[in-house]
VOGU-3710 file (C-alpha; in Angstrom, 3 decimals, decimal comma):
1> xxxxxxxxxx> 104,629/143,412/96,510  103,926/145,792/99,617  106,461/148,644/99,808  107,179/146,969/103,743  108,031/143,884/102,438  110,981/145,192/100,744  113,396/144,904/103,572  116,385/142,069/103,525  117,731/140,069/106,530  120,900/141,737/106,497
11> xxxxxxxxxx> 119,118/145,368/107,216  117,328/143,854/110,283  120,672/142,781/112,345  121,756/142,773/114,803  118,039/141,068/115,786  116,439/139,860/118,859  116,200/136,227/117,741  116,945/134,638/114,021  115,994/131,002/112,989  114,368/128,407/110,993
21> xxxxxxxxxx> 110,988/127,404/111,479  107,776/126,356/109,448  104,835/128,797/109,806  100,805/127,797/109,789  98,432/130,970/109,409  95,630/131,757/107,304  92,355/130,328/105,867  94,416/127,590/104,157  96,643/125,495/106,667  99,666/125,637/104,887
31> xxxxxxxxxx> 103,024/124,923/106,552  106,038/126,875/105,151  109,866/126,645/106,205  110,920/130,079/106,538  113,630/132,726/108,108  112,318/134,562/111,048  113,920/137,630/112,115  112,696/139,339/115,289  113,058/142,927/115,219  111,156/145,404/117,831
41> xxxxxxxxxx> 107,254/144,627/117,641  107,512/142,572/114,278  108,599/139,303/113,444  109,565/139,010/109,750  110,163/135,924/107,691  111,429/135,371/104,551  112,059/132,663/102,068  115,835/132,004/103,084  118,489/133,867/105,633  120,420/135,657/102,760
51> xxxxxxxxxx> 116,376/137,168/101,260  116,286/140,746/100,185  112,683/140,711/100,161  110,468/139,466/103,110  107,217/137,333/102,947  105,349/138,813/105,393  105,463/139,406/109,206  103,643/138,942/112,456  102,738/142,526/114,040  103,358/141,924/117,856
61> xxxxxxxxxx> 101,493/144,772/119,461  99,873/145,060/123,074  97,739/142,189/124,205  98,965/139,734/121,180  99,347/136,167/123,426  101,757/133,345/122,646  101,300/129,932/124,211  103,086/127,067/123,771  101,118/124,352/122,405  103,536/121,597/122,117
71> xxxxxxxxxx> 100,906/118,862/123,382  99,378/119,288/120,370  102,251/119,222/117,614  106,467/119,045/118,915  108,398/122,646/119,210  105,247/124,243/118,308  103,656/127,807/120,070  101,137/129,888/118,774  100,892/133,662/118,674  97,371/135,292/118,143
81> xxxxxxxxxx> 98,375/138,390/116,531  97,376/140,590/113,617  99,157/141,561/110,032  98,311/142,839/107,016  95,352/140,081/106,422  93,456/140,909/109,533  93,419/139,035/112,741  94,609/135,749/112,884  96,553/132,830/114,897  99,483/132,151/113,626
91> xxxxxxxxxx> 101,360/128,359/114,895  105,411/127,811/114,595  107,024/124,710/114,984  110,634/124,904/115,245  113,134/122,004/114,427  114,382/121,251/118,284  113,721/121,914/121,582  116,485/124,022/122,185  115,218/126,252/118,982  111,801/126,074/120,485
101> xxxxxxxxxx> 112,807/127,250/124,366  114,823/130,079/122,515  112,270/131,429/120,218  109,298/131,148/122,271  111,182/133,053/125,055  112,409/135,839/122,612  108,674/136,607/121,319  107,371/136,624/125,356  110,038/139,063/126,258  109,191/140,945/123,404
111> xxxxxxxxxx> 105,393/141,287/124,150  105,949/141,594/128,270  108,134/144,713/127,187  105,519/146,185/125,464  102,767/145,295/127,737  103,968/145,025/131,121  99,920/144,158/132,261  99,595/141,901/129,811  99,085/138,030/130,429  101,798/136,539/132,749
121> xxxxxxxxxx> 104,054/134,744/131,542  102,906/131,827/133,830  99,507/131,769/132,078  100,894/131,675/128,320  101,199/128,551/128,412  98,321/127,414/129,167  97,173/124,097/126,499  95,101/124,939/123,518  93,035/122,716/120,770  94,435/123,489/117,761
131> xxxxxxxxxx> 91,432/122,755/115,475  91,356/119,811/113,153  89,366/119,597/110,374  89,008/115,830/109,476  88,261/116,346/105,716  90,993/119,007/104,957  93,695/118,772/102,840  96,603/120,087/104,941  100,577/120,477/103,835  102,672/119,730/106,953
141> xxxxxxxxxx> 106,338/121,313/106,243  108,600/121,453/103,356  113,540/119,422/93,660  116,007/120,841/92,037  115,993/118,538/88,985  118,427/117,641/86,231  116,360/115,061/84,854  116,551/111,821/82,837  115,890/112,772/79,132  112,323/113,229/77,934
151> xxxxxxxxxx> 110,851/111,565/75,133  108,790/112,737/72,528  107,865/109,167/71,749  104,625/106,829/72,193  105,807/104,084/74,904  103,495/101,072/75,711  104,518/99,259/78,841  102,883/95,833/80,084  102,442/95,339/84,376  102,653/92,059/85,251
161> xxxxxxxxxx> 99,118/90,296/85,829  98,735/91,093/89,502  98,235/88,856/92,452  95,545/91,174/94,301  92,994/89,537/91,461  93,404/86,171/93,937  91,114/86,134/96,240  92,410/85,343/99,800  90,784/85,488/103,258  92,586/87,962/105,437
171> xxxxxxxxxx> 93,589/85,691/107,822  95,676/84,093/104,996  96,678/87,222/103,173  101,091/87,310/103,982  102,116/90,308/105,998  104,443/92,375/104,078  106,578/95,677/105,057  107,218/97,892/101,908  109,994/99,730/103,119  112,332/96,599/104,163
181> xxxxxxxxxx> 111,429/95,320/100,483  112,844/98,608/99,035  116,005/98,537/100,857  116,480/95,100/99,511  115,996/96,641/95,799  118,369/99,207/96,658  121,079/97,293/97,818  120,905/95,204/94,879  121,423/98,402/92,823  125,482/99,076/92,713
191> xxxxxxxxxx> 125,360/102,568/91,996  123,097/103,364/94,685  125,903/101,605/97,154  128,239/104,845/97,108  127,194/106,975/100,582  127,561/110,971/99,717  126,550/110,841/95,954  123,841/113,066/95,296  121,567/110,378/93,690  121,792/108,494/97,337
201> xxxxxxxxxx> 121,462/111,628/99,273  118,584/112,049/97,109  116,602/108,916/97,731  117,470/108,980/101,386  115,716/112,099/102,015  112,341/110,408/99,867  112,817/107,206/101,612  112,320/109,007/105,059  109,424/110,599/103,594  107,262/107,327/103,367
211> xxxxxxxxxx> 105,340/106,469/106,425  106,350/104,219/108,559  103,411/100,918/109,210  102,233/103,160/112,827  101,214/105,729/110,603  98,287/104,193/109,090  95,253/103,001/110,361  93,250/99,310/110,854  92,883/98,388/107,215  94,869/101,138/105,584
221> xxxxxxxxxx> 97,798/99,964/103,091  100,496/101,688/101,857  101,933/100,938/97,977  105,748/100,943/96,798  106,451/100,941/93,310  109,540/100,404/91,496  110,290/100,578/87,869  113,974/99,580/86,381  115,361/99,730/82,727  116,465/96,718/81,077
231> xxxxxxxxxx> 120,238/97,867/82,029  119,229/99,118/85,726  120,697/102,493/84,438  117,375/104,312/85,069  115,482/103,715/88,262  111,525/105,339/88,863  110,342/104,622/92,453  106,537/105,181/93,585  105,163/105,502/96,924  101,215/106,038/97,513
241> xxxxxxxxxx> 98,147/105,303/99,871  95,783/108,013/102,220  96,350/111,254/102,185  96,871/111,803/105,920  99,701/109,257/106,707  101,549/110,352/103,202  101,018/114,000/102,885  103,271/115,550/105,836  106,233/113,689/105,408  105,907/114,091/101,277
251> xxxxxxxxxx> 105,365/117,937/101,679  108,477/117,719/104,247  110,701/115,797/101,150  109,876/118,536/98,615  110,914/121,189/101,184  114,056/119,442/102,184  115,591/118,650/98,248  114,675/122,551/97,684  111,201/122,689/95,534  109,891/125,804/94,729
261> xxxxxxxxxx> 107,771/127,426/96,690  105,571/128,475/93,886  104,913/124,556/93,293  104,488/123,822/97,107  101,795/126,309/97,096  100,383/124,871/93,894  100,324/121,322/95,305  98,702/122,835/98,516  95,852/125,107/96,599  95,161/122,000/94,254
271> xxxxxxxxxx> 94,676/119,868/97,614  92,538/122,154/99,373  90,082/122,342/95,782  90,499/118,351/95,099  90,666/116,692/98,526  91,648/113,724/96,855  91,433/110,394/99,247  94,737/108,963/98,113  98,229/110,562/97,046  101,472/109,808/95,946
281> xxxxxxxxxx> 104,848/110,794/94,928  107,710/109,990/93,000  111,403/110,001/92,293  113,246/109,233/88,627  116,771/108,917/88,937  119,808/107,843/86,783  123,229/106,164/86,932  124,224/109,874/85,447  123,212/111,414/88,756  119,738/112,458/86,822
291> xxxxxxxxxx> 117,066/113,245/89,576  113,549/114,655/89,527  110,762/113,844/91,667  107,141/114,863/91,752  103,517/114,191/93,016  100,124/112,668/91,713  96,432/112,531/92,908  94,494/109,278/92,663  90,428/108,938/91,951  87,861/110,303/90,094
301> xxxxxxxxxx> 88,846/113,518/88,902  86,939/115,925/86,925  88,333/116,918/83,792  88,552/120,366/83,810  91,048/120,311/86,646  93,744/119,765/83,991  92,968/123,170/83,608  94,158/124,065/87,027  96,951/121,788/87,074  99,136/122,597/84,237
311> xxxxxxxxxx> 100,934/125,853/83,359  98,807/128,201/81,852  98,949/126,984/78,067  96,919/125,996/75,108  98,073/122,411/74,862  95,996/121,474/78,220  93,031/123,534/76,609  93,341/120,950/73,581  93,845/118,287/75,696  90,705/118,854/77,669
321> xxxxxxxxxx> 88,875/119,596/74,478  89,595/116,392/72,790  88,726/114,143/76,336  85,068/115,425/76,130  84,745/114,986/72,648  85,969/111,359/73,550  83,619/110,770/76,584  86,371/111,188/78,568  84,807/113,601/81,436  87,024/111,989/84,685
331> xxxxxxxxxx> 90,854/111,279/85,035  91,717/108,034/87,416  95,191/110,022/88,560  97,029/113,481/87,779  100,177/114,764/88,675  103,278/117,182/87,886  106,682/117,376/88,490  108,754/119,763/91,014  111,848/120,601/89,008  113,274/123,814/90,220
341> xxxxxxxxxx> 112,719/125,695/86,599  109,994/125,362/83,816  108,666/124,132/81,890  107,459/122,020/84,458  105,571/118,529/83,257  102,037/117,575/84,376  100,826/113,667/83,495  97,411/113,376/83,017  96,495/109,627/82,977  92,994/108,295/81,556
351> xxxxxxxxxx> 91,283/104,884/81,868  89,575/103,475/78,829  86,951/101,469/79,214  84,844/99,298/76,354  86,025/96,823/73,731  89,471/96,370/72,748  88,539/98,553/68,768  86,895/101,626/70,769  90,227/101,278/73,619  92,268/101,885/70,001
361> xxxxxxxxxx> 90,068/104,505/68,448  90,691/106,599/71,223  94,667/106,278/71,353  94,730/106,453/67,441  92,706/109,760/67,720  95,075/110,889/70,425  98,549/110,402/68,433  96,497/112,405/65,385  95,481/114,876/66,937  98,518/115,880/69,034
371> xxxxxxxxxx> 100,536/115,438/66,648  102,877/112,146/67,418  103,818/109,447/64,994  101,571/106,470/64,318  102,212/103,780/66,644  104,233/101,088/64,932  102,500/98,268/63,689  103,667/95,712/65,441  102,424/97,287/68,977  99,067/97,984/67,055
381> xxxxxxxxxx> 98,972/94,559/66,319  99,543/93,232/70,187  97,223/95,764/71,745  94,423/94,959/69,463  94,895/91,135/70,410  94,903/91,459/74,047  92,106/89,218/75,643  88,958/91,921/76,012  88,515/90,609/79,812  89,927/91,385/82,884
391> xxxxxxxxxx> 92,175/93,873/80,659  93,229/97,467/82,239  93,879/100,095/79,751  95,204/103,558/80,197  96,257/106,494/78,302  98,781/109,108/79,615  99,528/112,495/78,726  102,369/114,133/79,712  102,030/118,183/78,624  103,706/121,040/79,651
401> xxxxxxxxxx> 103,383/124,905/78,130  105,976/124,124/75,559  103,682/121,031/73,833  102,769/117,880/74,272  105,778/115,654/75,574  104,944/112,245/76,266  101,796/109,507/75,537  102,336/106,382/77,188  99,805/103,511/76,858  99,694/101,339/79,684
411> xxxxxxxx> 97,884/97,571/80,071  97,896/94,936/82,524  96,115/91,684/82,277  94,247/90,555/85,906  93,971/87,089/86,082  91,285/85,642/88,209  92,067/82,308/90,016  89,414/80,063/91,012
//
């Protein structure tokens, strides 16, 4: 770290303006919640208001312009300025319009002080474009996890067959809104009824994360998912669809239940390499007050970014090894979880394709090779029966650097009514 980075908040009072805001700069269009301090011709921010170390700051010299550019995005100006990276506009979006009024008019007097023939105040705010690139994967904003328990054991699960196999003219097709359907699950769940408990708090803040139906575009559809134990004890919920109505708000979630920023910078690099068309994320919580939450990537993608996803550890290096030697070259979804300390899980989640013996030859291989038990023989005995038709079939692997934690083997049947 740069020698002028080590300088805490507390050093830099009394200051000309302090506040939260989320900060966009750089070659990657990150945006990042942080505490800016303005002191003299700098404005410093840093990871929370109590930081003894900074994460950068804005130089404000002679000639830097603000503007406020709220037509484009709410509370947001810009300030075209320079650091230690070079030249570069930098955009701030504060929470409120009172933040924004104060803020914006603490940087101006700033800058008119130390260039009284600089642009009038009148003229900086004149409207910008802020450029939009169509294809880019950009995080817009901001999970401390206890966890349910992990298991080191194979688990098969069967999905239901499912009713998009029917095929329905669109005028027909029922019209159906996710998120009332949710609150109906949730209200059915009687330890989810208790306002203040964490675990409520906790699903509030992801519930506001999924888009609302405005967000989405003509023929766009967004998925809700909800897995329960036999005992409703243990509750998984799923949200996922296009990138651009889900990743803001999702980014926002991660932020707001306190996520690393390590991870939210890993989620954003992985984006920016992957550009995947659809995302997702995800919340597991208990009856115990157990939370955790993460994120997954849907498509085709290459193997090797396993690689790039997981910690740094041999067990994805063995992993990828044993996909190719399997024919296995492209993952239909990836993910990881944003617990607030490692070892941090990342699912990796195959499809197998071919006859039922060469779906089994693969999982058997699998278990053998990482080291699990055999499956028991009575699952053996139902996977190898199911119908070779209209049969999905996927293999997950959850790894993290301390070994391989989880396989689960998932199949659904899709019926096809004539």
């Amino acid at each position: 770290m740069s020698e002028e980075l080590k300088i805490s908040v507390e050093s830099l009072r009394p200051a000309l303006f302090e506040g939260w805001g989320k900060k966009q700069g750089g070659s990657v269009k990150t945006w990042k919640k942080r505490w800016f301090v303005l002191k003299d011709n700098r404005l410093w921010y840093f990871a929370s208001k109590t930081a003894e170390e900074a994460k950068g700051f804005i130089e404000l010299p002679p000639g830097t312009e603000t503007r406020d550019v709220s037509q484009n995005k709410k509370f947001m100006f810009s300030i075209n300025s320079r650091n230690t990276k070079g030249s570069r506009v930098f955009y701030i979006v504060t929470e409120n319009s009172v933040d924004h009024a104060t803020f914006f008019d603490a940087v101006r007097k700033v800058l008119n002080k130390s260039s009284p023939s600089s642009v009038p105040a009148a003229q900086s705010t004149t409207p910008v474009n802020v450029p939009k690139a169509e294809n880019q994967f950009t995080l817009q904003g901001n999970n401390s996890s206890t966890g349910l328990s992990t298991s080191t054991q194979p688990v098969t699960s069967t999905i239901p067959p499912m009713a998009d196999a029917v095929n329905i003219p669109n005028s027909l097709q029922p019209k159906c809104d996710g998120r009332k359907n949710i609150n109906k699950i949730k209200a059915k769940i009687s330890w989810l009824q208790v306002e203040g408990e964490n675990v409520v708090e906790f699903w509030k803040y992801w519930m506001d994360s999924t888009p609302q139906s405005d967000a989405l575009e003509v023929g766009q559809s967004i998925q809700f998912m909800l897995v329960v134990s036999g005992n409703t004890e243990k509750l998984s919920w799923r949200v996922f669809g296009p990138q651009g109505a889900l990743i803001q708000n999702m980014v926002d979630f991660f932020w707001n239940v306190g996520a690393p920023d390590e991870e939210i910078d890993h989620l954003n690099n992985l984006g920016c390499q992957i550009n995947p068309s659809e995302i997702g994320s995800w919340i597991d919580m208990s009856v115990m007050n157990g939370m955790d939450g993460g994120w997954f990537f849907k498509g085709d993608l290459v193997c090797d970014v396993i690689r790039d996803t997981a910690d740094k550890c041999e067990y994805a290096e063995r992993l990828i090894t044993w996909a190719k030697e399997h024919g296995l070259n492209y993952l239909c979804q990836m993910g990881r979880d944003m617990g607030a300390t490692p070892p941090r899980q990342s699912e990796f989640r195959f499809k197998l394709d071919g006859v039922i013996s060469s779906r089994m030859d693969k999982v058997h291989s699998a278990f053998t090779t990482f080291g699990f038990p055999p499956i028991p023989v009575n699952i053996v005995e139902i996977l190898t029966n199911l119908p070779p038709v209209y049969t999905y079939f996927y293999l997950c692997v959850i790894v993290s650097s301390e070994g391989f934690v989880k396989f689960v083997i998932i199949h659904f049947l899709l019926y096809k009514i004539y």
